[in-house]
C-alpha positions, 0 to 999 in steps of 0.5 A: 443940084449937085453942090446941094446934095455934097452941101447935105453930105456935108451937114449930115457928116458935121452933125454925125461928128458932132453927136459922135464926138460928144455923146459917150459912144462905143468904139469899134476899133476895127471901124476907125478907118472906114468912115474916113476913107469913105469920105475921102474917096467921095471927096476926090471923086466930086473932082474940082480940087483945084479952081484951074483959074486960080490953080497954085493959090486953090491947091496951096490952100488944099494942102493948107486946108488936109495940114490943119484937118489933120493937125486938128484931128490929133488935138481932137483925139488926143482932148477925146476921153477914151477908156476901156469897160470891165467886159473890154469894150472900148468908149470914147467921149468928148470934153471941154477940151475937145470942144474947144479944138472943134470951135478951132477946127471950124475958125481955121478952115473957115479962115482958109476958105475965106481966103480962098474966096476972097481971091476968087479961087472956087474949087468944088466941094470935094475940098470940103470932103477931103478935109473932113476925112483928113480931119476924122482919119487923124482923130480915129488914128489917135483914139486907135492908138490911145486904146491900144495903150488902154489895159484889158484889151480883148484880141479880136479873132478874123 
């Protein structure tokens, strides 16, 4: 039941990307963060990162598999429309683009794990968690820095 529950986990998070990423959205700066670390914490939390029978092959496709997350995640904000409204409000929408590095998103890490398997390493899915928050904190991290460059910004009082 466990494996179930992070395989729901993990659909649901796909899915919220997906219609985040491609329906204009308002973006709240001070949130870009959140979501990420969330995940990640889930993620290490699940345990089982590293398959101890096969444990130098599994943590070298993690670390492969947190590289190309992140490498993803800059061309996915970077591709991102980002633009500021009239009243400062900060929006984002996918493109083309972006689409294009999404469908690269999943060929390379289905790649990874196809290797994995292939070799008979089975970590837990945490990995899986781990890589979506890599993957998600460098996308927010570009869209972030991207509106900060973006005219008309509104300061935000604590």
């Amino acid at each position: 039941m466990h494996e179930a529950l992070n395989g729901l986990i993990i659909v649901a998070v796909v899915a919220l990307v997906i219609v985040r990423r491609f329906t204009r959205r308002r973006v709240d700066e001070r949130r870009l963060l959140v979501i990420p670390l969330v995940i990640g914490v889930i993620g290490i939390a699940q345990g089982r990162l590293i398959d101890t029978h096969h444990a130098e092959l599994s943590a070298g496709l993690l670390a492969a598999e947190v590289v190309a997350a992140l490498l993803l995640g800059l061309g996915l904000g970077a591709t991102m429309r980002v633009w500021r409204e009239a009243d400062g409000s900060l929006w984002s929408r996918g493109t083309w683009a972006t689409f294009g590095v999404f469908v690269a998103s999943i060929v390379v890490r289905g790649g990874l794990y196809a290797i994995g398997y292939a070799a008979g390493a089975r970590p837990g899915s945490g990995t899986v968690l781990i890589s979506v928050a890599a993957w998600l904190l460098a996308q927010n991290a570009v869209i972030g820095w991207r509106s900060r460059e973006l005219p008309g910004r509104v300061s935000v009082q604590p």
